[in-house]
C-alpha positions as CSV (number, residue, x, y, z in Angstrom):
1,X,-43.0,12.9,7.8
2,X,-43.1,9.6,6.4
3,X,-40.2,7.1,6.4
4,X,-37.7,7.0,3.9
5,X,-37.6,3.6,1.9
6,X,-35.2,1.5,1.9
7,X,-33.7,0.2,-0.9
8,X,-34.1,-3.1,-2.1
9,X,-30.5,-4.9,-2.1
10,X,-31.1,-5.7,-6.0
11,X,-31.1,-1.7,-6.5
12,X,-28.8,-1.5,-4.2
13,X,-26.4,-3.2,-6.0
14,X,-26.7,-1.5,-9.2
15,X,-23.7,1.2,-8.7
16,X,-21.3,-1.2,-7.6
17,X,-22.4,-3.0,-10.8
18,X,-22.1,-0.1,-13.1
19,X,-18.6,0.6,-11.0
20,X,-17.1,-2.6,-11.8
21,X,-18.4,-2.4,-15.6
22,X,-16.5,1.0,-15.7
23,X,-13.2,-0.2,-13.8
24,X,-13.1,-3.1,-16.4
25,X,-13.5,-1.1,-19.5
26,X,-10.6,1.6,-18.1
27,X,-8.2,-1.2,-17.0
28,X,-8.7,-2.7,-20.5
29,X,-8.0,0.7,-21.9
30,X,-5.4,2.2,-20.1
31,X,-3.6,-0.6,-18.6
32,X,-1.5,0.2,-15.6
33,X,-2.2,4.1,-16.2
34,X,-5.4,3.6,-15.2
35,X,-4.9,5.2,-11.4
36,X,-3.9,8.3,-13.8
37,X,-7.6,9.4,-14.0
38,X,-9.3,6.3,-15.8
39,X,-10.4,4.9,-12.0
40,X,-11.2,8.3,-10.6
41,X,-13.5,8.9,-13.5
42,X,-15.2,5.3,-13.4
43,X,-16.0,6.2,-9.4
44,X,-17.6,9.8,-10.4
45,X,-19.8,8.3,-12.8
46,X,-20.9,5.1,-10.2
47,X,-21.4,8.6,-7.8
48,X,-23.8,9.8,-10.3
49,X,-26.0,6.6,-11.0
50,X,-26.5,6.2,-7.1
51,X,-27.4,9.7,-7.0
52,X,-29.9,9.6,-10.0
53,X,-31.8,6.4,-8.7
54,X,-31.8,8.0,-5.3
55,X,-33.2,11.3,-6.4
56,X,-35.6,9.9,-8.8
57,X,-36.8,6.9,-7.1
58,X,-36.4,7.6,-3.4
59,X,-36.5,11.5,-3.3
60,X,-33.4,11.8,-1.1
61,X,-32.7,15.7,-1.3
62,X,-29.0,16.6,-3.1
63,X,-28.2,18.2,0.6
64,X,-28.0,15.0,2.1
65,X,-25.4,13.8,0.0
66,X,-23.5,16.8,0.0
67,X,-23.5,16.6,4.1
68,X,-22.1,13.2,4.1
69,X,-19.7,13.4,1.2
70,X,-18.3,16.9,3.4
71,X,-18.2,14.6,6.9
72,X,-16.4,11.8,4.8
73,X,-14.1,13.7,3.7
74,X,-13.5,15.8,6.7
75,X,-12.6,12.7,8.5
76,X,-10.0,12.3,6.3
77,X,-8.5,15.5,6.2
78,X,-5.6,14.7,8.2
79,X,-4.6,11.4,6.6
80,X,-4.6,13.6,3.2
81,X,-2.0,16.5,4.4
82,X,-0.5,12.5,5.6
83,X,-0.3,11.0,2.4
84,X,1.8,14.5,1.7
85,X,3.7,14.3,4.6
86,X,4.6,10.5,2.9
87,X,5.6,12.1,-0.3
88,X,7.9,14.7,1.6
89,X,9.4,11.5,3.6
90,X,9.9,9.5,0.4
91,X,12.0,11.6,-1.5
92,X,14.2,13.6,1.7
93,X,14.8,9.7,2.9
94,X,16.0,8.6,-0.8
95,X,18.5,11.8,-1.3
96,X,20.0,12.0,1.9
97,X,21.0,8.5,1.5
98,X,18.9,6.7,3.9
99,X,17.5,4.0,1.2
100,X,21.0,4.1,-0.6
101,X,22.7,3.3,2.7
102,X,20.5,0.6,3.5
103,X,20.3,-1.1,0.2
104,X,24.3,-1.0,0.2
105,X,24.8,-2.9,3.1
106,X,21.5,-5.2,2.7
107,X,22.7,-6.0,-1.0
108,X,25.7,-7.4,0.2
109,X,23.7,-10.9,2.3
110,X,23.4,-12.0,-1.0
111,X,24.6,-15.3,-1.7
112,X,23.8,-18.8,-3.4
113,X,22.3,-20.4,-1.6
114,X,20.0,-18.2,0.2
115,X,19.3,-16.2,-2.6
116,X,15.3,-16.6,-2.7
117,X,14.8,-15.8,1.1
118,X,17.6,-13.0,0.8
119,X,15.7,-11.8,-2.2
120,X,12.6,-11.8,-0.3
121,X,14.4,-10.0,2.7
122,X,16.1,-7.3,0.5
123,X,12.8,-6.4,-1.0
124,X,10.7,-6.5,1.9
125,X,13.6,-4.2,3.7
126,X,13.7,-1.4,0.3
127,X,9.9,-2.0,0.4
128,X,9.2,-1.0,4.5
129,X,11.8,1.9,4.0
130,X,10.0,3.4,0.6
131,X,6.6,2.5,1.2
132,X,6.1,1.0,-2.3
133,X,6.4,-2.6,-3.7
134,X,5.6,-1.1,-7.1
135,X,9.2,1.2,-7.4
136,X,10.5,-2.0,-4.9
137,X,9.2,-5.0,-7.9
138,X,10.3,-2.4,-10.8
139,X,13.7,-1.8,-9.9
140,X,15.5,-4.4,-7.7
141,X,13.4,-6.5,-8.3
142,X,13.8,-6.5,-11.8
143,X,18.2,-7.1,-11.1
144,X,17.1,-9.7,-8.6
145,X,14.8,-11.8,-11.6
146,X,18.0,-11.6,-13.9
147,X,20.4,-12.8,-11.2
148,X,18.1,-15.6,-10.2
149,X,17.7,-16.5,-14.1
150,X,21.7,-16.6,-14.1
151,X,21.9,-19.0,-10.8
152,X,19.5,-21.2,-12.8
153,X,16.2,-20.7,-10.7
154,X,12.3,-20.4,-12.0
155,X,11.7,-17.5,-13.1
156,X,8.5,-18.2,-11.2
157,X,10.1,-18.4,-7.9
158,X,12.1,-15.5,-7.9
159,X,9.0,-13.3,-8.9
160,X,7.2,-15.2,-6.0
161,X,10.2,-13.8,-3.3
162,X,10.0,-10.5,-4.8
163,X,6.6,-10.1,-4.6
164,X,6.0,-11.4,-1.5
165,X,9.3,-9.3,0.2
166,X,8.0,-5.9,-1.9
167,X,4.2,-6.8,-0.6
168,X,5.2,-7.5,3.0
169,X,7.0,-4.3,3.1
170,X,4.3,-2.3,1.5
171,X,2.1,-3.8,3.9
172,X,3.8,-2.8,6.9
173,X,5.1,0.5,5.8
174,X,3.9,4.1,7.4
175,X,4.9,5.5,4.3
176,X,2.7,3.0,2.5
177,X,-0.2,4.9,0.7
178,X,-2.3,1.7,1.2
179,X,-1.4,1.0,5.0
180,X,-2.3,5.1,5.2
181,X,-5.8,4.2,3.5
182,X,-6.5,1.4,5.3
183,X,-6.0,2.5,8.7
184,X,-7.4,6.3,7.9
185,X,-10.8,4.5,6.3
186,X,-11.5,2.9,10.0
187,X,-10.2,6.1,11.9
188,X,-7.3,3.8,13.2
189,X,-3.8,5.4,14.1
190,X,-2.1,3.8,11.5
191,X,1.1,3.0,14.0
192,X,-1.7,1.4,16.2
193,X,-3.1,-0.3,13.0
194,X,0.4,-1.8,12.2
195,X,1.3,-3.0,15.4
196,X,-1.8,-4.8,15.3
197,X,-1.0,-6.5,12.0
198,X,2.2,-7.7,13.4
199,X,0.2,-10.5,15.1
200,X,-1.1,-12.0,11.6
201,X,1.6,-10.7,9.7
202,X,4.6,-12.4,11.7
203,X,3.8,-15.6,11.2
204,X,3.0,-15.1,7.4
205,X,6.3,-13.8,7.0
206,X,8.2,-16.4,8.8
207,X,6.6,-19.4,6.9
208,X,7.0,-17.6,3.8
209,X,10.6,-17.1,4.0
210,X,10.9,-20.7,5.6
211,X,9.4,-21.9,2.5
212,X,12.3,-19.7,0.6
213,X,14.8,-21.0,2.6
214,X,14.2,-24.5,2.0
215,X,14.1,-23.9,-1.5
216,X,16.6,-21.8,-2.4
217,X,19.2,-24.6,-0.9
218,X,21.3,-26.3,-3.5
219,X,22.3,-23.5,-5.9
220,X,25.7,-22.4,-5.6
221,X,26.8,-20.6,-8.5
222,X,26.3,-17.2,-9.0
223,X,26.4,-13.4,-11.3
224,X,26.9,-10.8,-9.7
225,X,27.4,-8.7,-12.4
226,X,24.5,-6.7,-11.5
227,X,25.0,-6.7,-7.5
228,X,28.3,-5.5,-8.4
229,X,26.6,-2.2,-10.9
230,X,24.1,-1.4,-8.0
231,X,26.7,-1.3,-5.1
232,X,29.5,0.8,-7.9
233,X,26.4,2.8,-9.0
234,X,25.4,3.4,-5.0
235,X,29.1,4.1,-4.0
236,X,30.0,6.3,-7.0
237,X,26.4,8.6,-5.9
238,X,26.1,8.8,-2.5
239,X,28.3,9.4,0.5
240,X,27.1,5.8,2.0
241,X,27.5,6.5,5.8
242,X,25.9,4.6,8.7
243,X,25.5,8.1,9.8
244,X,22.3,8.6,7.8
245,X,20.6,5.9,10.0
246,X,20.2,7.8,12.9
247,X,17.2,9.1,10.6
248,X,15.5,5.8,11.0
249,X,16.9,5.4,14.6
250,X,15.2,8.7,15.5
251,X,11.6,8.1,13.5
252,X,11.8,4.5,15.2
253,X,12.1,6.3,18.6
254,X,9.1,8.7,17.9
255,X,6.9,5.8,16.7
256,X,7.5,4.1,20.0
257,X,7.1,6.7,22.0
258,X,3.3,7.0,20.4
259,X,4.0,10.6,19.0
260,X,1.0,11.4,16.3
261,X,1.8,10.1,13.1
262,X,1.7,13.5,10.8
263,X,4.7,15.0,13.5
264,X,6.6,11.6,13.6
265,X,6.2,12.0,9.2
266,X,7.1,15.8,9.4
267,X,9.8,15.5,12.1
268,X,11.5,12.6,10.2
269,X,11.0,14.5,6.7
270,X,13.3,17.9,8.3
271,X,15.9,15.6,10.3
272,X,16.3,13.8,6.8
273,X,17.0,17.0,5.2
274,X,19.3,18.2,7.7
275,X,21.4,15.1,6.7
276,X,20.8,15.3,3.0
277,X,22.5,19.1,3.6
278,X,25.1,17.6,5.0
279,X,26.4,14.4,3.9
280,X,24.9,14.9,0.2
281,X,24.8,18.5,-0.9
282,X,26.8,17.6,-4.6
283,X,23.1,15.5,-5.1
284,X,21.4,18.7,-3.5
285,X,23.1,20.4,-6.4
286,X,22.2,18.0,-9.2
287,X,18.7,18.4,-8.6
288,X,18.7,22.1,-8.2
289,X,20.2,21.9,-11.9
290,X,20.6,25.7,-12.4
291,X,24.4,26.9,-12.3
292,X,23.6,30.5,-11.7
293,X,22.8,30.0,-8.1
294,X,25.3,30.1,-5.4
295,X,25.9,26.6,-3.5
296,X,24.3,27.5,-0.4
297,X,21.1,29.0,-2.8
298,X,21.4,25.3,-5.2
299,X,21.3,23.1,-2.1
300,X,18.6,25.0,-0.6
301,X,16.4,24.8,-4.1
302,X,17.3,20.9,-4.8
303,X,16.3,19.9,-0.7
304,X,13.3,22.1,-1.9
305,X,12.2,20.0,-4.9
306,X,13.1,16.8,-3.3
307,X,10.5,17.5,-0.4
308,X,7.6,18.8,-3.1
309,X,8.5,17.4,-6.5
310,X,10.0,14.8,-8.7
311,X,13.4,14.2,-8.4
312,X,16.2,11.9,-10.8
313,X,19.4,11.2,-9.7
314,X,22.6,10.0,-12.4
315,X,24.3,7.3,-11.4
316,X,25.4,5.6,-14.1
317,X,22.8,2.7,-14.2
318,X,19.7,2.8,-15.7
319,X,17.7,0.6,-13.4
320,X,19.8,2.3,-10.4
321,X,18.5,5.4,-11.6
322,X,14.9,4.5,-11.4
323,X,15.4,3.2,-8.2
324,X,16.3,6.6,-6.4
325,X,14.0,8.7,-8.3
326,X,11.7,10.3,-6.0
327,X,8.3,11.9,-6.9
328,X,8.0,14.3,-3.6
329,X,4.4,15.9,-2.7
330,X,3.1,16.3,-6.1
331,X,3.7,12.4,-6.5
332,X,0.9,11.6,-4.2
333,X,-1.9,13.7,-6.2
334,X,-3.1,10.7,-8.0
335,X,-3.2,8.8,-4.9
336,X,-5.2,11.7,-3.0
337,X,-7.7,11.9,-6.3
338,X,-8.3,8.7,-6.6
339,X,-9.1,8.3,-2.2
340,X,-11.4,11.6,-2.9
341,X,-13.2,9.9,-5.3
342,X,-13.3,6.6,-3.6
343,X,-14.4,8.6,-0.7
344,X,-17.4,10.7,-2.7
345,X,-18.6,7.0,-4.0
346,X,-18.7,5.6,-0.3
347,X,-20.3,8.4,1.1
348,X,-23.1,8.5,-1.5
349,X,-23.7,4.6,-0.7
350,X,-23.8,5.4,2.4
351,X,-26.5,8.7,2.4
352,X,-28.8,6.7,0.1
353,X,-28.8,3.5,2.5
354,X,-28.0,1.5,-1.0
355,X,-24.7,0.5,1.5
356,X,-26.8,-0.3,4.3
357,X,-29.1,-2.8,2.6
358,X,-26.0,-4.3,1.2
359,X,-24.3,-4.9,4.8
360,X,-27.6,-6.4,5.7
361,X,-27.6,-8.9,3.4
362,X,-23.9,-10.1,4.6
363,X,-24.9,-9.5,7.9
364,X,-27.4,-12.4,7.7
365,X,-24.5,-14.6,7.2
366,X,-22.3,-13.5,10.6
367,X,-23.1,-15.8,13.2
368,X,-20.0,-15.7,15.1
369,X,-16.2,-13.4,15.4
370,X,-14.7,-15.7,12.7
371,X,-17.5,-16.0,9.9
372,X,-17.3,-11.9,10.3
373,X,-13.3,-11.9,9.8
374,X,-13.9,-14.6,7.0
375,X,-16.7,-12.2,5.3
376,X,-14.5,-8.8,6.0
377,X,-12.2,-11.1,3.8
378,X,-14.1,-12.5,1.3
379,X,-15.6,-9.0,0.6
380,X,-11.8,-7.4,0.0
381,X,-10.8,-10.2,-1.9
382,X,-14.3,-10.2,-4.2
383,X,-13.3,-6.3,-4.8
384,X,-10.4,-6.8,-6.0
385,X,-11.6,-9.6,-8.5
386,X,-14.7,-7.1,-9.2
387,X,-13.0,-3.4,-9.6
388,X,-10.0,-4.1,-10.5
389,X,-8.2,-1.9,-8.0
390,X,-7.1,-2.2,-4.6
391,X,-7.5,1.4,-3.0
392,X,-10.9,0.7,-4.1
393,X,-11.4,-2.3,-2.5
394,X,-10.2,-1.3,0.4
395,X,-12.2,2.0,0.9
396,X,-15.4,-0.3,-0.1
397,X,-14.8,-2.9,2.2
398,X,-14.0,-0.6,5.3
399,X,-17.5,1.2,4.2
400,X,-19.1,-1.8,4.0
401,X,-18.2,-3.3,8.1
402,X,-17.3,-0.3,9.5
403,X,-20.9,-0.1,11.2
404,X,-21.2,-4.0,11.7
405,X,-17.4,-4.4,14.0
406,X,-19.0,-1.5,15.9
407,X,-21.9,-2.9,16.4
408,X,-20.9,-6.4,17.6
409,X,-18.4,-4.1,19.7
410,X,-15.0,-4.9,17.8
411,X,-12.3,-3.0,17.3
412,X,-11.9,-0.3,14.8
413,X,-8.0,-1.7,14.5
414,X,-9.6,-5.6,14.2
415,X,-11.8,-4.1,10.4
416,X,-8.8,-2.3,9.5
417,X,-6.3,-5.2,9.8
418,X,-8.4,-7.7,8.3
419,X,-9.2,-5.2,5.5
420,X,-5.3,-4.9,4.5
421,X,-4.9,-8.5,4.9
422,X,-7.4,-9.4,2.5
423,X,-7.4,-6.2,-0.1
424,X,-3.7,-5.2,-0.5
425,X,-1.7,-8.4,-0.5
426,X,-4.3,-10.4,-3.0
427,X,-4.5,-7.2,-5.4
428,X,-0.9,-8.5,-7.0
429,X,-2.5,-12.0,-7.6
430,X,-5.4,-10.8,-9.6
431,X,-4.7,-10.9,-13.6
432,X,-6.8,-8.1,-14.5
433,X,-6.2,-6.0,-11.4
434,X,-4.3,-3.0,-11.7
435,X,-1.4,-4.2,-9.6
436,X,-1.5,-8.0,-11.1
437,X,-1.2,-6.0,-14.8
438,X,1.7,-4.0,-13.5
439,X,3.6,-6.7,-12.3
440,X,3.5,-9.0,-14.4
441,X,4.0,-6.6,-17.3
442,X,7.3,-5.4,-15.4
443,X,8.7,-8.5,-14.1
444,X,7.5,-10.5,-17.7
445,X,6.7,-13.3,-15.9
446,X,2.8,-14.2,-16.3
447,X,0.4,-13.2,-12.8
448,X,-0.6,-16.6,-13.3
449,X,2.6,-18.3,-13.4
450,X,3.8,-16.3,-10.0
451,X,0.9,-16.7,-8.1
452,X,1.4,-20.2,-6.5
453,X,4.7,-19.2,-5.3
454,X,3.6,-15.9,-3.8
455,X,3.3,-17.3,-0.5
456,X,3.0,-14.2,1.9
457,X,0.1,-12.8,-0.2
458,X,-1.6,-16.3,0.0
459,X,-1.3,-16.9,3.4
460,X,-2.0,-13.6,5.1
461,X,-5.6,-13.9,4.5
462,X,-5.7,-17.1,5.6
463,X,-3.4,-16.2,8.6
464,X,-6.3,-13.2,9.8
465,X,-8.9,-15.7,9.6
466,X,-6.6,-18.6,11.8
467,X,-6.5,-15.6,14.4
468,X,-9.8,-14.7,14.3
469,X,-11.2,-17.9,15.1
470,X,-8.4,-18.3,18.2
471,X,-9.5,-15.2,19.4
472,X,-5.5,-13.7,20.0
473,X,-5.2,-10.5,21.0
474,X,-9.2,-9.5,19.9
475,X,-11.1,-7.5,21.9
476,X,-14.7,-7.5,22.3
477,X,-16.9,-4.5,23.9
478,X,-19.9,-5.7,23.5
479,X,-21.6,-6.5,27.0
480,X,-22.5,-10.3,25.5
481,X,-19.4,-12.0,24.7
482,X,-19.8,-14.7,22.3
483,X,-20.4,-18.1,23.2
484,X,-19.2,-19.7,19.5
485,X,-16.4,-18.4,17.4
């Protein structure tokens, strides 16, 4: 048998190139519906051109492809019935009045003169509990713009507090479908993948909301015509109870106690519908929406759809209304389609060796732990200029080191951390990335005009790379430590 050639890194290259010509051309088309089906389509057809210059010009045999797209997504299998699991969570943690509860009482630290770190707080707290800085920026962040507007600050700095609150919370989220990703793409336990962050995502966070602080002093007048329509709207809904956060309490407990992340996810999802059953079964009823059932049969239908399906709640208030709307299971199908995809694309790379002769070529440029970090970070920030998306940057660049961090005998947690500190928080700053688009388009404030003063997602890659090079909390395997870093 004779060896199989390798490709040349200019060949190589050519799907990602064809990839990020396709990502353009659907962003420019579909806007911020392109995670709908434009994105998945755009990584089926760079699948295809790495399989047709394989085939034709290598002779690599369909079957391997096949075996490695089956292993890659095998490995994934259980962070897919996850992102699920995340979807069930979501919505039973929204309608037993969980969120509500919490954004109740967190609404009311509100005042003058802290308003851009409170801002920044209230999102980053709705934005760890929901998993989401896209419903987070669309809804309260949207009432926090308007009040700051009223209290006379930039427009521009009250986008950058939002945005950096919704993206800190997204960040550190177990509900987050890009926290999920990121971990599940390194085979990382995605609690053990955000307690690791906590080392580089601490300090971000306090200098950020330092930064706030300082600013934010001086202001003293304030609206709070619309604090006042989300509390009424809140109160007038839900049974607000501190009951309901013996929910979190519980989960909290679980996490710490190391139990696997899909039971923690489950467990939570059924102790939150217990409490939805009890504390909120006229809400139970409102989504069951059919008045020939008996209560007991309405309840048990509306906890039903709120675990699987989209749910909207009336509360009065438009935005409040968007706020607790909950897509269930079926909300996370285009998230799942577009990972499959992503997943198909990375495994092809990786069958044909077009991956491998790209990791070589950066691999030539790693001399020590923090030019490695630095080029994990580069790459995710590149991808997100490049494709346009950020769940495809972060697959890519986890396909990309995966082999190298092993190699040089780092951490699986070390590639997956760095990945998320580099991919997810810089995807908001891009103008042509999905995530900048949506933003920008829902807070009407330019991605440009925000960007400076979205502090947190500026200096979290900056932050990994700081660590990196002081070596805190890394561990190396390797039998040859390092002598430069």
């Amino acid at each position: 048998m004779t060896e199989r050639k390798h490709p040349h890194p200019l060949v190589a290259i050519i799907p990602v190139v064809v990839l990020i010509i396709l990502i353009s051309i659907v962003i420019t088309l579909f806007g911020s519906d392109a995670l709908s089906g434009g994105s998945q389509i755009a990584l089926l057809m760079g699948v295809a051109v790495c399989v047709l210059i394989s085939m034709t010009c290598y002779h690599i045999p369909w079957k391997t492809f096949e075996r490695q797209m089956t292993k890659t997504i095998g490995d994934v299998s259980v962070t897919l019935l996850i992102l699920l699991t995340v979807g069930m969570l979501a919505g039973s943690w929204m309608i037993s009045g969980v969120v509500p509860t919490l954004i109740y009482y967190g609404i009311h630290i509100l005042s003058p003169s802290f308003f851009l770190v409170s801002a920044c707080v209230i999102c980053a707290l709705i934005s760890l509990l929901s998993g989401s800085s896209w419903t987070t920026i669309a809804t309260i962040g949207v009432a926090l713009l308007g009040i700051g507007q009223a209290l006379g600050i930039s427009e521009a700095w009250t986008a950058g507090a939002i945005i950096s609150g919704a993206y800190f919370g997204d960040k550190m989220s177990p509900l987050s479908d890009t926290t999920i990703l990121a971990s599940s793409s390194v085979r990382v336990d995605i609690f053990e993948h955000i307690r690791y962050m906590v080392l580089t995502t601490t300090p971000s966070i306090l200098i950020t909301l330092v930064i706030f602080l300082v600013a934010g002093l001086g202001h003293g007048s304030e609206d709070a015509l619309h604090i006042d329509q989300y509390v009424d709207g809140l109160d007038s809904t839900f049974n607000i109870s501190l009951w309901t956060l013996l929910v979190p309490l519980i989960t909290g407990i679980l996490i710490a106690r190391k139990v696997p992340s899909l039971v923690v996810l489950f467990v939570s999802s059924i102790i939150a519908g217990i409490t939805a059953i009890i504390l909120q079964p006229h809400i139970l009823c409102q989504i069951a929406d059919d008045p020939t059932l008996s209560t007991p049969a309405a309840i048990f239908k509306g906890l039903a759809i709120t675990y699987y399906g989209s749910t909207a709640v009336q509360t009065g208030f438009d935005a409040l209304n968007d706020l607790v709307s909950t897509g269930g299971m079926a909300g996370m199908l285009n998230t799942i389609w577009l990972i499959l995809c992503a997943l198909c694309f990375g495994a092809v790379m990786v069958a044909s060796g077009m991956l491998g002769s790209i990791t070589n070529v950066v691999v030539k440029w790693v001399r020590s732990r923090t030019s490695l970090v630095s080029s994990t970070v580069g790459t995710g920030i590149f991808l997100n200029l490049t494709t346009g998306d950020q769940f495809i940057s972060i697959v890519l660049t986890a396909d990309m080191f995966r082999d190298i961090y092993k190699k040089e005998g780092y951490e699986g947690r070390l590639l997956s951390r760095t990945t998320e500190d580099a991919a997810t928080v810089t995807s908001v700053l891009v103008p042509w990335n999905t995530c900048g688009m949506t933003q920008a388009t829902v807070l009407g404030v330019p991605t440009l005009t925000y960007l400076p003063y979205c502090f947190f997602n500026i200096l979290s890659p900056l932050t990994t790379i700081i660590v990196a090079a002081i070596g805190w909390k890394i561990k190396r395997h390797h039998p040859a430590e390092e002598s430069t870093s």
